[in-house]
N, C-alpha and C positions, 0 to 999 in steps of 0.2 A: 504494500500500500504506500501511495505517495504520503508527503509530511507534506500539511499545509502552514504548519506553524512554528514552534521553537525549535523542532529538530529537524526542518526541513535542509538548516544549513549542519555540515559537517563537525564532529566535533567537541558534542552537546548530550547530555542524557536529561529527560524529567521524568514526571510521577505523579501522581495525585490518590489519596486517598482522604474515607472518612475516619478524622482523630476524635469523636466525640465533641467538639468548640458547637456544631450547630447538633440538632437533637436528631434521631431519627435514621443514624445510616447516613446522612447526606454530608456527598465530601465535603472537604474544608478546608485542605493542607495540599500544597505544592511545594516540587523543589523543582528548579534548574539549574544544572551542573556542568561545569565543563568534565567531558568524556574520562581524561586523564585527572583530576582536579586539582589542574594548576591552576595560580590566577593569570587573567589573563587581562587585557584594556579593557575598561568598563568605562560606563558613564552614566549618569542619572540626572535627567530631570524632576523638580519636585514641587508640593504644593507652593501656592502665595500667601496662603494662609497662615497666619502668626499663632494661631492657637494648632501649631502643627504636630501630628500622632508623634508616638514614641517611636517605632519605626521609621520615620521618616528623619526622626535627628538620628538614631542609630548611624544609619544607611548613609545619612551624609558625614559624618565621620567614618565611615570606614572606607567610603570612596575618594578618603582626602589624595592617597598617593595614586590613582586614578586606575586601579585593579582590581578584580572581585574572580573569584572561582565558584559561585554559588549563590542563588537568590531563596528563600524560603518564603512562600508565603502561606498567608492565613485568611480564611473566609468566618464574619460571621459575627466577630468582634473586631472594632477598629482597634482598640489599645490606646486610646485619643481621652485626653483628659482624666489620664492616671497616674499622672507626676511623677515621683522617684521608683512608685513600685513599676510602673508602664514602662519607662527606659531599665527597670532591671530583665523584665519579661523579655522586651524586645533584644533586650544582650542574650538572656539565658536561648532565646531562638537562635541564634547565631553558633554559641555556642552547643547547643546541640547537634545541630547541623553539621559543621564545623567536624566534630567528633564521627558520628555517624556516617559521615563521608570523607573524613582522613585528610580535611585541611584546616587550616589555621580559624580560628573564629572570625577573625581582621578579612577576612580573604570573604565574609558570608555577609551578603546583603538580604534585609528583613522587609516584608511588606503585610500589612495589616488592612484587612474591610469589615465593614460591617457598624454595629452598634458602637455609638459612644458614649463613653463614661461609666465603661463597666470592665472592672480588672479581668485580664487574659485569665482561661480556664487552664492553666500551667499543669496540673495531672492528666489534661490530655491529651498536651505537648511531650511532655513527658517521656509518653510512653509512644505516641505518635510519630514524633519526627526519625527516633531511630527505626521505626517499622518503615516508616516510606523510604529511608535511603537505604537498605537492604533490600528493599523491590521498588524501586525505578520502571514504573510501569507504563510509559509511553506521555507524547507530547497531548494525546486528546484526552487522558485523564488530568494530566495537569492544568489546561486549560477547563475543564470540567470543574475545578477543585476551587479554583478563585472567584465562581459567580457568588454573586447574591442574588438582586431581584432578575436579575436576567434571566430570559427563557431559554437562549441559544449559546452555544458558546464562541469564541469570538477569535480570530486564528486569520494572520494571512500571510504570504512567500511573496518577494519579490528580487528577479536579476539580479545583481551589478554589472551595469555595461554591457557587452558580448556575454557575461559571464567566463570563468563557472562559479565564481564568485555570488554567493547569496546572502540577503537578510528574512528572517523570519518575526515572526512576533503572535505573541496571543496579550490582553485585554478581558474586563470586564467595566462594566460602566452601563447603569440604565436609570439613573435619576443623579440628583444633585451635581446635575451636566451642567459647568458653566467657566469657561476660559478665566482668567489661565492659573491652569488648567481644566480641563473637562475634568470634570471629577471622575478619577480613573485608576486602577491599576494597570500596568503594560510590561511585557517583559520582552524584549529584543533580542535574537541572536544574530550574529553573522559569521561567516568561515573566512573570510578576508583576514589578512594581515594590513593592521591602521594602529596609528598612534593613538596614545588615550586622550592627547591634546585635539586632535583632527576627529575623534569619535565624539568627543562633545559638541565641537563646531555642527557636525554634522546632526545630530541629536537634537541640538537645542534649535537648527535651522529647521528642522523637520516639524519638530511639535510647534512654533511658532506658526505653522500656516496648517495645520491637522486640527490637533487636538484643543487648539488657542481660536479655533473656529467653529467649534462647538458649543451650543445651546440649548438646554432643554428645561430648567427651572432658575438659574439667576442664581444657584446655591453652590458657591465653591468649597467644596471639603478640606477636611485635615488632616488627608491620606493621600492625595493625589503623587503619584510616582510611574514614571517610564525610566525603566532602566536598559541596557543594554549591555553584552558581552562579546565577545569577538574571539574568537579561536585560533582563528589564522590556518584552521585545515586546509582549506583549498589550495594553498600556496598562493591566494592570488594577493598581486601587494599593492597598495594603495599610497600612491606619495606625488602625483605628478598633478596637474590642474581640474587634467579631464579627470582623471581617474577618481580624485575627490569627489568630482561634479557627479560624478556618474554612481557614488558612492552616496551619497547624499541624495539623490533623486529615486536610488531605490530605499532608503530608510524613510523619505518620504512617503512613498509609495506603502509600503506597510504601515505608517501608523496613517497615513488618510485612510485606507481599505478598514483599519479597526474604527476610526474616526466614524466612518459611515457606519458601519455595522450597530456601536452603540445607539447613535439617531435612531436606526430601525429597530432597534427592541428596546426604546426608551419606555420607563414606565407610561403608562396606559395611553400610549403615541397612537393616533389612528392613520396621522399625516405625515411624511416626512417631506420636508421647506427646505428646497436650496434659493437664498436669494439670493444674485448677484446685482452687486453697486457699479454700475458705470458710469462715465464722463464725470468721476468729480474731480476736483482741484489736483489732490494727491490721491495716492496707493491710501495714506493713513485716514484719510479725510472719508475717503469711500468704505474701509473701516467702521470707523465709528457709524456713518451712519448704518451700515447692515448689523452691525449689533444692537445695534437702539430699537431700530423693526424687530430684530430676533428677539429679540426680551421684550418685546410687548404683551403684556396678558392681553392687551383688546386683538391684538394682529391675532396671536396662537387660539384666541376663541372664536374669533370668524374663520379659520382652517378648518378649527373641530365641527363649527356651525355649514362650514360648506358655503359661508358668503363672500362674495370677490366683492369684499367693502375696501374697495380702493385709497377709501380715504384715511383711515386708520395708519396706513402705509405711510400716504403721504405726511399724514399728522407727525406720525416719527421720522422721520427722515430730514421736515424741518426744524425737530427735537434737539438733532441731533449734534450739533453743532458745526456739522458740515456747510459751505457758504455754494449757494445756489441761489437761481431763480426759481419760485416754486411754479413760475406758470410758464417754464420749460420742460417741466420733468414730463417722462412717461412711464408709465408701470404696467407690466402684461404678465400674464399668467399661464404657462404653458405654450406662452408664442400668441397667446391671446390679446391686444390689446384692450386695457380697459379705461386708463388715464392717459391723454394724449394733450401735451401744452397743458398742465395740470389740469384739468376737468374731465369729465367724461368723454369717454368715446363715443360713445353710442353703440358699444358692440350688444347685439341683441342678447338676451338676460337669459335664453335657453341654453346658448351656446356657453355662456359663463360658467352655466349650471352645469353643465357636462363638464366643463375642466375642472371645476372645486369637488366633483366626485371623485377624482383621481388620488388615489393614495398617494405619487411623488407629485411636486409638484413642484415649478421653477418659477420664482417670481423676478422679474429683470425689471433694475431699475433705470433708469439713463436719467443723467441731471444734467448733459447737457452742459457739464461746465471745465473740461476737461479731459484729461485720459487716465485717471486714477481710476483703478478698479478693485473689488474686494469680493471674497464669496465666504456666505455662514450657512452653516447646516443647521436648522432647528426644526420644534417639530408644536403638533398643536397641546392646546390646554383640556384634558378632558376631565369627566369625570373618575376615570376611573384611575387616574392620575391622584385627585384628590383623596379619592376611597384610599390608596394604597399608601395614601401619608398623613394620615388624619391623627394615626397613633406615630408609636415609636418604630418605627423599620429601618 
């Protein structure tokens, strides 16, 4: 069987199984390891969020000298707002790890999901982490192992250049979607040989237009983390202009494809919204204004509602702080247009209705003031969105 995710690239072993953290048999623990497990160039992007998990200072301390041999994660519990006991947990996961697969604890990066403010269930670490690194049972139970509310699991492979050079990645993320970062976990490999200096550039290039362009509730977490490792199996070496470029467009490549994938099984998503910003002033200008549309509760409730209320769009966009003419702009839906020289089109109200019935849906802005462009993935407001956040999840 092909690998469509973190052992797609050479190099790599994972696993996933259930350690008791969620109730029921259902998994909850992954590792990813390098093959041999040495360390190897790593990198990590992480939350913006100042109230950030214990896992996530772990992890940036241990990524200081820019190598990792091992990622551990946890579903179920975030480990977020447990002070000295939460950073002792998140070491003791390392350390177990660390042990259980025969490298350094310094060399183990730690990821945590789930509930906050409730201390890691450590007896079932315990006895867990050494169970899954004596069976390493494939890249689709590890990816298996890190959901929460997600239905699907979430994995995608892409090139380098000609190849044979590859990166992989698997992802979880289906609410408290919102840049930067997407609230997310993400684990990248690749079989390339790159510096740990050039795998950041590349890393941090990647998530700035991926996962920094996602939106689905306005709620940034205090676990957000993409990391990545690199093997160097392939022999292929990366040091020259193109070869960065071409290095860097496939780790793009993989985290847009998870990028997408979370939109599609965002909590109780009916719609998934690509809007594109054209003609503004700058790149940053057209930015902001598609994130100001994408975090609209009025825009993501006319998607749920199926109404192409043009004007809500508009409304944000001169929110936004972008500088336009507002009775330049046009807005179309599907290739549909609906706003034309800001007002109505006059495109007939059946034919609209067919397009707002469509599950994808592209909404194109053009302001007409420029060649700055920007694209954000969001999705609509439902009920059942609400139903599934009413309590604690």
């Amino acid at each position: 069987m092909t690998e469509t995710g973190v052992l797609a690239p050479a190099g790599f072993v994972a696993g996933g199984t259930a350690s008791g953290i969620k109730p029921g048999s259902v998994a909850d623990l992954a590792i990813v390891a390098t093959a041999d497990r040495r360390a190897v160039p790593a990198a990590g992007v992480f939350t913006t969020n100042l109230a950030c998990a214990a896992p996530v200072q772990v992890s940036r301390a241990h990524l200081a000298n820019g190598e990792a041999a091992a990622i551990v994660l946890s579903s179920g519990n975030a480990n977020a707002a447990t002070g000295d006991q939460g950073r002792a947990d998140a070491t003791r996961m390392t350390e177990l790890t660390g042990t259980g697969l025969g490298c350094a604890a310094e060399d183990v990066l730690v990821c945590s999901t789930g509930l906050i403010g409730y201390f890691m269930p450590m007896a079932a670490l315990e006895s867990g982490i050494p169970a899954l690194c004596a069976d390493l049972n494939g890249g689709a139970a590890a990816a298996d192992a890190i959901l929460t509310t997600d239905t699907v699991r979430k994995e995608a492979v892409a090139t380098v250049g000609a190849g044979p050079g590859l990166v992989g990645g698997m992802a979880k993320g289906a609410a408290m979607l919102a840049p930067a970062m997407a609230t997310m976990l993400a684990t990248l490999t690749t079989d390339v040989q790159v510096a740990p200096d050039v795998l950041r550039v590349a890393l941090s290039t990647a998530v700035a237009t991926t996962f920094n362009r996602l939106l689905v509730d306005g709620s940034t977490s205090t676990n957000d983390t993409v990391l990545v490792l690199a093997s160097g199996a392939s022999g292929v070496s990366i040091s020259s202009r193109a070869e960065v470029h071409a290095f860097t467009d496939a780790v793009t490549d993989v985290c847009g494809s998870l990028a997408e994938q979370m939109a599609r099984d965002a909590e109780g998503a009916t719609k998934f919204v690509r809007i594109i910003v054209n003609g503004a002033h700058t790149s940053e200008e057209a930015h902001r204004a598609a994130r100001c549309v994408a975090g609209s509760q009025l825009v993501q409730c006319s998607f749920n509602g199926e109404d192409p209320y043009w004007g809500r769009i508009l409304s944000e966009l001169g929110a936004s702080g972008a500088m336009f003419d507002p009775e330049a702009v046009t807005i179309s839906y599907n290739g549909t247009t609906a706003c034309r020289n800001g007002i109505d089109a006059g495109t007939d109200a059946a034919t609209l209705a067919e397009v707002m019935a469509e599950p994808e849906i592209e909404v194109v802005c053009d302001l007409d003031a420029g060649q700055g462009t920007a694209t954000m993935l969001f999705t609509d407001l439902s009920h059942a969105y609400i139903d599934e956040n009413r309590g604690t999840s």
